[in-house]
Structure formats: C-alpha cells, structure tokens
N, C-alpha and C positions, 0 to 999 in steps of 0.2 A: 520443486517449489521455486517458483521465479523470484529473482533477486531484486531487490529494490535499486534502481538506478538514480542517476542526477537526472529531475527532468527540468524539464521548460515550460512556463504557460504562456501561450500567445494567444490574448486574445484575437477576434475576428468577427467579422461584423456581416462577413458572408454566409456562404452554404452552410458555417460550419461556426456554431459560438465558441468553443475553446476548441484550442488543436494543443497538445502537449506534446513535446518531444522530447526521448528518455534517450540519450545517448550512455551507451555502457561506461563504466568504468575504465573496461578495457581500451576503448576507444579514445578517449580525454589520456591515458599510458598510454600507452602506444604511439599517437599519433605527439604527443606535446608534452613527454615527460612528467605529469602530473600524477604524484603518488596519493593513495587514498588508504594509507595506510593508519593504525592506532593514532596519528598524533593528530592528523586530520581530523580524527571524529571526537575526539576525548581535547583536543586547545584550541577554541574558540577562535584566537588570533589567526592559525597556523585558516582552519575551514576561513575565515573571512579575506586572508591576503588569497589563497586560492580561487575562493570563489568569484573575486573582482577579477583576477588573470584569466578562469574560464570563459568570462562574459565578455571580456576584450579581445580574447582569441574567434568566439561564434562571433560577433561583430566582423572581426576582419575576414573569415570565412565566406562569410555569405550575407548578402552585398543587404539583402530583405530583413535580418534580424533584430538590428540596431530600432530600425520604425518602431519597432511592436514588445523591443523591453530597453527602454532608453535608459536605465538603470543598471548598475552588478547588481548580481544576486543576493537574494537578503541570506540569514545566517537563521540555521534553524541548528539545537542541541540536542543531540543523539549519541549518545556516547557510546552508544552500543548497537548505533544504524537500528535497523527496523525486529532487532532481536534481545529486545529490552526486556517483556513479559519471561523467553526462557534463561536469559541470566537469572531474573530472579527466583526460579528453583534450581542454580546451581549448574549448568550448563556453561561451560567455557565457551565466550566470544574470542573467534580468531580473525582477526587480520592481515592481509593484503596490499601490496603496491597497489593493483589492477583487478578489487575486487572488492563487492559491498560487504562488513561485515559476516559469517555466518559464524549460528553456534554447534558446538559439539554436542553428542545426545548425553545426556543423562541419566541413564535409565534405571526408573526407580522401579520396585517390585511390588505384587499389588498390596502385601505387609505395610509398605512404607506408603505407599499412596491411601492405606484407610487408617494411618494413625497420623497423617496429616492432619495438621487442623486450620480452619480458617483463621484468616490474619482480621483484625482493627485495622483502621484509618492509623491510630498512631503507632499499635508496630509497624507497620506498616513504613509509616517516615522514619523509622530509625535502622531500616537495612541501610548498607553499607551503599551499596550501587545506586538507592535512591536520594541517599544525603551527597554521594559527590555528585548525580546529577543536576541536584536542583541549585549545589553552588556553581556549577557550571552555566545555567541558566542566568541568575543571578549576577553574575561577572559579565555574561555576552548584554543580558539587557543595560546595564551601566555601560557599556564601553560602544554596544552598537546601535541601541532602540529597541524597538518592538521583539518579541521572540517568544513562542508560545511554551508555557510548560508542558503543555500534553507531548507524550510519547507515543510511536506508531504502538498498537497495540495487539495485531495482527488476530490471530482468530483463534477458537479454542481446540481446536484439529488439528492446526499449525503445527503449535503448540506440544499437542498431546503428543504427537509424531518424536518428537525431542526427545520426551522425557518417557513413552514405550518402546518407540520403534515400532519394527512391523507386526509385533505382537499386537499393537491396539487392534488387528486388523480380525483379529481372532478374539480378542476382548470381545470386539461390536457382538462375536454367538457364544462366547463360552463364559465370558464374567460381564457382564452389563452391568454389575453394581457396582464393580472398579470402572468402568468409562464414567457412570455418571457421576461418580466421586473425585475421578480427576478433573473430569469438565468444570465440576462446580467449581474446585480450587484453582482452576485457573482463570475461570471469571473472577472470583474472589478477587482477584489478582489484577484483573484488567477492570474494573470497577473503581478498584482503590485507585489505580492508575491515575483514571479519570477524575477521580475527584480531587488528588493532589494534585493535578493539572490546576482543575478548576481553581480550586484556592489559590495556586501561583497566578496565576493570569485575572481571579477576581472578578471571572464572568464563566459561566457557561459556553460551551464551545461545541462545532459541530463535530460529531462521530461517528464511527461504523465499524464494524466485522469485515478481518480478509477472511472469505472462505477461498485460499489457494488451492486447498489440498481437499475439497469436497468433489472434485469431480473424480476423486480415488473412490468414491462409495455411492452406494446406490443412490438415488431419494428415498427409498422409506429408511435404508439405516442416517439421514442426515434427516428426516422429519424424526426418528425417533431420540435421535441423543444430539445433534447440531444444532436443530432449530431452538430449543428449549434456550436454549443461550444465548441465542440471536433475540431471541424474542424480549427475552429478558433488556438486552443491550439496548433494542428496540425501545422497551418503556423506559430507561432509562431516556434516553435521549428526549422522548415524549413527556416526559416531567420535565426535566430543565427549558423545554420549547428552543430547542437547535434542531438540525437536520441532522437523518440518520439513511445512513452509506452501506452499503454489500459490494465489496469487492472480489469477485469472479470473472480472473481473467483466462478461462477455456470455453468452450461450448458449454452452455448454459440452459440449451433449449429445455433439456427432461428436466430441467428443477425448476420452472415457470409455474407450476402450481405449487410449489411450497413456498418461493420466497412472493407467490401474491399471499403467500396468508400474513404475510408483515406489513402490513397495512399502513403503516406511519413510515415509508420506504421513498426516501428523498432523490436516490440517488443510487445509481447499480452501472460495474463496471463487467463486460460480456465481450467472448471473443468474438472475432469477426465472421469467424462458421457457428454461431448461434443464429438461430434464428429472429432475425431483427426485429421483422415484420410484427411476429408473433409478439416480443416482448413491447413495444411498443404499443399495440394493444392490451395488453394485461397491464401494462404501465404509462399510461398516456401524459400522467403529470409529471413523472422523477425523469431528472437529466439520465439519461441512455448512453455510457461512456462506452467506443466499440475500441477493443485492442485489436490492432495492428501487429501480426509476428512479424521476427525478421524475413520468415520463408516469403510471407504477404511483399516485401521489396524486392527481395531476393527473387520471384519466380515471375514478374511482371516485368515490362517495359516503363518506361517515364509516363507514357501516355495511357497504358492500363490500369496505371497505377490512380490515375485521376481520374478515369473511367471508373471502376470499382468503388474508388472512394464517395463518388455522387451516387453511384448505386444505393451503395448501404445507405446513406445519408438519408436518400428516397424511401429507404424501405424504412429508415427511424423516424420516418415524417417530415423532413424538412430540417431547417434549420432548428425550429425551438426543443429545446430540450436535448440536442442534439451533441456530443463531444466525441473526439475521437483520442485515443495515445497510440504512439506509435513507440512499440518499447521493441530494447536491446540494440537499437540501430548500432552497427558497428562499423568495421575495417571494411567488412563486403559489402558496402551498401554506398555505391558513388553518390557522391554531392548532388550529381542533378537528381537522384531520387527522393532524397528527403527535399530538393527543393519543388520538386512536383506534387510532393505531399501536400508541401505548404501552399502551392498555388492552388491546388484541386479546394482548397478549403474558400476559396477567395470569388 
C-alpha cells in the first residue's frame, strides 16, 4: 500500500493544468534533517514552523518553484497522517523520523467483527482520537486560518486489510457475510468521518475512495463487495452537491467497466501503465490524474522523461481535464529530472 507523502500543487497553464510533486519523507530526512516524527503530526506549531522551512528550502533548490507557490505551505490536521479510519477500530499508529504514519493490524475474528455494531454521529464524537482531533483543529484554525476538518479517509479494502489481514483474501470465497459486515462497519466509519468534518468546516466538502489495495483482487470480487461502498460514498457526495474522487494509483485498465458504473465520478487517480487513452474515453469529463513511479524517473533520461510525459498527456486528450503526480520522488532521482518533469508540463 503506498504511503502518503508531502506533496506539492503547482499550478500550470500549459500541456498540463496541475502537476503535483510528492517528495518522500525520506527525502525532506535525509537530504535537510527534517523529522516527521509523532510531534509533527499530533502539534500544529511543530507541522507549521516545518512546513514554512520546507518551502524555503524547495525555493532555494530550484530556481522555477518560488513563481508557482509564492507562499509556505498551509497547515492541514492529521494526527494520525492518512490512517485515521484504522485507529479508530484499535490499530496502533506508529511513527517515524523518515516515514508517513502507518498503522499496526488489528486483527479481529469474524466473532468480533458480527457482534460489532454500528456507531451514531454522537458516539461517534465522543471516541477519544476524535475529540483530541477536532481540538487540534480548533487550535490550528485560531492560530493559523483556514484548515479543513475532514480526515483522509482512505478506502474500505484499505482498511479491511488492517483489521484481517490476508485472511480477507479467503473471506472474499469462504465467509462473504463477514467481508460485507466488516465493509459496512467501516463505512459506518468513514460516513461519520465525513459528516463531522462537515459540521467542523459548516459546508459540504469534496470526497472520494482510496482503492490502493483493489488491484489485489479481481473486478468481479471488487464489483461484488468494493463497489457497494463506493457507490454508496458516491451518493453521498451526490446529496451534499461536492465532487466525488477514486483514487487508484496502479494500472487501472481491467476495472474501467466497473468504476464507469459510478456515474457521479469527478475525478480518478490511474497509474501511468493504465491505459489512458481507454479511460479518457469512458471518462471524458472527470479530471484523469496519471501517477508517475519513481521507476518512470528512474529508468528514463531528462529528455524521455518529457517525451513520455506529452505522450500520456496526448493519450489523456490534451490539457483539459488532464493532471499528473509524480510520487515518492526520492535520493535517486537528480534535480534535473523532476525539473524536466516540471518543464514537460509547461
């Protein structure tokens, strides 16, 4: 499962309308002593003085970045980085100098996972991990501005992965009424998310599903226990009137018939060996965001690398609707090639 990194959005007004760049953890350690450790993500202060010295350091780096975010980074609360949903059934969050959040599994038995039961809205705000989140919120918008309460909410496979292990994988043929028991309870789960967001923030906001861990299983075992929850998320997001997001970052081509059947589909993230061409056609209006591996820098030249990059762009149709990320960039990955990245887009 890919780690969530620090990224960057840089607008562009060329070939390419956003280009994000996700430099690892490891790389901000490593290169310029910057720990990303518990106190980073859990004290608002500690993430805000960091994130200004990040954006002073890519400033002086490279010479083009300063143009296109003339600003430090704003400040977003995650106290549990992008593994918020499996804390809250009990999974230990561990941290790291030189590494995003992950959690420990949990694993419940399928005993425990059918005498669960769904949560309320207001149990709901009275877990522990949710009342010191939202004071942490609360403290960052008083002292810095703007700051969303929504939490990543990552997907319900994610998830599930946590709290069976590779046992779900045997659930999907031998208990199908514990997957879709635990599926439900962990929407439950990321529903409520959402709506305590919404209340903190006192608007509607936009959403989506990571499917990271979908391209572990076929299409019909993700049409028959995945989708059901996506789709769900899906009308969710279609009642409140925001846009609604699928995040798949591998090849993506064999599930192009199942996520067209989510119709209200704003916005879809697909690796760079999916087929572009194809999904752009099935999806002609949702932004087409392509990931970039590190191998994609790693096994080209400066000038291949913006060869290929116009490529796919062409195959995504052009500029509209078009985005690229380029994640994990690290230690192996010299300067002139993300800065070829960045001009390919220009």
């Amino acid at each position: 499962m890919r780690k969530k990194k620090y990224r960057i959005r840089l607008p562009r007004k060329g070939l390419i309308n956003i280009l994000i760049l996700d430099f690892s953890y490891e790389w901000w350690n490593s290169g310029y002593g910057f720990n990303f450790n518990k106190s980073y993500f859990q004290n608002p202060d500690v993430k805000a003085k960091t994130n200004a010295a990040m954006h002073e350091k890519l400033c002086e780096r490279f010479p083009w970045f300063k143009a296109y975010r003339p600003a430090p980074f704003g400040i977003s609360v995650e106290p549990y980085g992008h593994r918020f949903i499996p804390a809250m059934f009990g999974c230990e969050i561990k941290f790291g100098d030189a590494t995003a959040p992950w959690a420990e599994n949990n694993i419940l038995t399928r005993e425990e996972i059918e005498a669960t039961p769904m949560m309320t809205l207001e149990e709901y705000k009275q877990i522990d991990i949710v009342r010191e989140t939202e004071s942490q919120i609360k403290y960052a918008r008083a002292k810095y501005g703007g700051c969303s309460g929504q939490q990543n909410k990552g997907g319900v496979m994610n998830t599930a992965i946590y709290l069976r292990g590779m046992d779900l994988f045997s659930d999907f043929y031998e208990s199908p009424a514990t997957v879709h028991k635990l599926f439900n309870l962990i929407s439950n789960r990321m529903f409520l998310s959402y709506e305590h967001g919404k209340e903190l923030d006192g608007r509607a906001t936009d959403t989506g599903v990571g499917n990271c861990t979908v391209c572990m299983v076929s299409p019909d075992v993700y049409d028959e226990f995945v989708y059901p929850q996506d789709l769900a998320f899906m009308e969710l997001a279609k009642s409140n009137g925001v846009r609604f997001s699928v995040h798949h970052d591998s090849d993506a081509t064999k599930y192009v018939e199942s996520y067209k059947r989510l119709e209200y589909l704003h916005h879809i993230d697909v690796g760079f060996d999916t087929d572009v061409a194809l999904f752009r056609k099935n999806f002609p209006n949702a932004v087409l965001n392509i990931y970039l591996y590190t191998s994609f820098l790693l096994e080209r030249t400066a000038g291949e690398i913006a060869a290929d990059v116009k490529k796919l762009a062409a195959l995504a149709g052009g500029p509209k609707n078009t985005w690229f990320t380029c994640a994990d960039v690290d230690d192996n990955i010299p300067d002139e090639k993300v800065t070829a990245l960045y001009e390919a887009a220009g």
